[in-house]
C-alpha positions as CSV (number, residue, x, y, z in Angstrom):
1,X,70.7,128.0,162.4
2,X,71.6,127.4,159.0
3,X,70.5,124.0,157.3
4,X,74.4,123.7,155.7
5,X,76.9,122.7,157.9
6,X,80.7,123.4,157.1
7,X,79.9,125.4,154.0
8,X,82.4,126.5,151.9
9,X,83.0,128.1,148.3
10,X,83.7,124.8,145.8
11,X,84.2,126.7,142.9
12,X,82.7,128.9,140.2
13,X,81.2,128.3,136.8
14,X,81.4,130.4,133.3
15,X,80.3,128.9,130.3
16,X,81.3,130.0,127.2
17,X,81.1,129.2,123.3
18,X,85.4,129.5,123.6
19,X,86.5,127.8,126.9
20,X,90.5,128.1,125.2
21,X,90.2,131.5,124.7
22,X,88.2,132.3,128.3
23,X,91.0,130.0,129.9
24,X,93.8,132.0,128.2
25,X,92.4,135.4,130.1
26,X,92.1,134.0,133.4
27,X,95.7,132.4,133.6
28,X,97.2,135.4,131.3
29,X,95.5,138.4,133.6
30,X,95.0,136.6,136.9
31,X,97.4,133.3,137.5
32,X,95.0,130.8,137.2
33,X,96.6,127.5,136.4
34,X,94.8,124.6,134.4
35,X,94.4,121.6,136.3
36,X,93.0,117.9,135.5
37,X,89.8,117.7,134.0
38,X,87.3,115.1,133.8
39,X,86.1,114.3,130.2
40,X,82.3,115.0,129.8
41,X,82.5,113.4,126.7
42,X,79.6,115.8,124.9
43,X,80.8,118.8,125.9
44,X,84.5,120.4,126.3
45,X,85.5,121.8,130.0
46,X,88.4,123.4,131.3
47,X,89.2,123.3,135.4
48,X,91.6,126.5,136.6
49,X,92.8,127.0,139.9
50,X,94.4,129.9,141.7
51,X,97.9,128.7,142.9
52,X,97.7,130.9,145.9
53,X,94.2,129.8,147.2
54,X,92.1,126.7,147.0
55,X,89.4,129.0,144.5
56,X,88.5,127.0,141.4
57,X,87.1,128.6,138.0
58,X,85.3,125.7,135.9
59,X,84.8,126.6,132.0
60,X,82.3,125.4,130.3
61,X,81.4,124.5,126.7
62,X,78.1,126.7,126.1
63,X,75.3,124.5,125.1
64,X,74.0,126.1,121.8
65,X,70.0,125.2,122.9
66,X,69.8,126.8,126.2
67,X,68.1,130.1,126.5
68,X,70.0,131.9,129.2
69,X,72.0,135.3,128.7
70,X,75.9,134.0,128.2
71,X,76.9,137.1,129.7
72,X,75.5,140.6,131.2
73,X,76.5,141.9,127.7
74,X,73.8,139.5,126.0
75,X,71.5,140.4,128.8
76,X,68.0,142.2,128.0
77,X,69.8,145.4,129.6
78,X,73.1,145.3,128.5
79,X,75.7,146.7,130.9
80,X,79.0,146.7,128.7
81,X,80.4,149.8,130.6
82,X,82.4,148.1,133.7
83,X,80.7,151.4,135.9
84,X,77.8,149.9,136.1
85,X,79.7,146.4,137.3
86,X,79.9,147.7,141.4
87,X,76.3,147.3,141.7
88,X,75.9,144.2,139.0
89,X,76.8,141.0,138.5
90,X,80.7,140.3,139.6
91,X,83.1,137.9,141.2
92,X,86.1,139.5,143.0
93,X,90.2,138.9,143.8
94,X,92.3,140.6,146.0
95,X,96.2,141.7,144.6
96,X,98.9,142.5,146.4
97,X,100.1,144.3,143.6
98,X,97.1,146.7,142.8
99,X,98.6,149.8,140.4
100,X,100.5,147.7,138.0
101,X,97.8,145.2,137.7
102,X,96.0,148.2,136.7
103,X,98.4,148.9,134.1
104,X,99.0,145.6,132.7
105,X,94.7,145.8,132.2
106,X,95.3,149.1,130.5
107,X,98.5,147.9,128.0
108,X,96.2,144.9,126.9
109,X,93.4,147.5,126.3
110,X,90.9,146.3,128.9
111,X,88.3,148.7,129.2
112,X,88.4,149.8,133.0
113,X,86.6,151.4,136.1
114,X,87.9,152.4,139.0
115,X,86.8,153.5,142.1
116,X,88.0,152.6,146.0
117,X,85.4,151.8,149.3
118,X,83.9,154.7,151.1
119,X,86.8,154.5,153.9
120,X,89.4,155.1,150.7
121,X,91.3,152.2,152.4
122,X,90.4,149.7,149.1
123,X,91.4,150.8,145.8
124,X,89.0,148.5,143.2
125,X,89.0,148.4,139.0
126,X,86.0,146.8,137.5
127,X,86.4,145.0,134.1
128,X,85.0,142.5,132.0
129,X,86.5,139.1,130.6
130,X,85.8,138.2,126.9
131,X,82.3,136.8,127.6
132,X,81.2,139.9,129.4
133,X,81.5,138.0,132.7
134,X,82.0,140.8,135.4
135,X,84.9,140.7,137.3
136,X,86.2,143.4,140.0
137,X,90.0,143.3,141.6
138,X,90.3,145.2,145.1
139,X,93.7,146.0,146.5
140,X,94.6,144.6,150.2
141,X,93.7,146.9,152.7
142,X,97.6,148.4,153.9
143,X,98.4,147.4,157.7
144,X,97.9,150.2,160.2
């Protein structure tokens, strides 16, 4: 038996040195909306939430002093390519509307990879956002 008890995903965390411009992308590409914010005061942070779903993206300010990688493509192995993102690092949404999302990434010049589950039933396209955060949108498997 698991020591949590009623466990469920709060929300997720990217820091960045341009919260604005990491904000923009995720509203602009995926329909995040911002929400209120608490001020920190020291430190600038922007709260997005995905109007469908109760999933929550916090953003950030980077602190300048810390030591961790800000992103897999300041990592000691960089993995800039997005093929090497289906084994790596990645958070992942479902769309309803898979091929054109695809082609909205492609018109705003979003280096892509794509690829679908063994079954075929899952189409997927792996891509970065401007921090080199790894990100990976599956289609909905179709109803039999």
């Amino acid at each position: 038996m698991a020591a949590a008890e009623g466990v469920s995903l709060n929300h997720i965390s990217r820091e960045s040195s341009d919260v604005r411009r990491l904000a923009n992308f995720y509203q602009q590409i995926l329909g995040f909306e911002q929400v209120e914010t608490p001020n920190f005061g020291d430190f600038e942070v922007i709260w997005l939430r995905l109007p469908s779903s109760f999933i929550y993206i916090h953003l950030i300010e980077r602190d300048p002093t810390t030591s961790l990688p800000e992103g897999p493509w300041s990592a000691s192995s960089p993995v800039a390519d997005p093929k090497n993102l289906p084994r790596g690092h990645h958070i992942c949404f479902s769309v309803s509307n898979f091929d054109s999302f695809v082609n909205t990434l492609k018109d705003k010049g979003i280096e892509t990879f794509q690829k679908s589950l063994p079954n075929g039933k899952i189409k997927q396209v792996f891509f970065f956002d401007p921090d080199g955060n790894g990100l990976e949108v599956a289609s909905r498997e179709q109803d039999s």
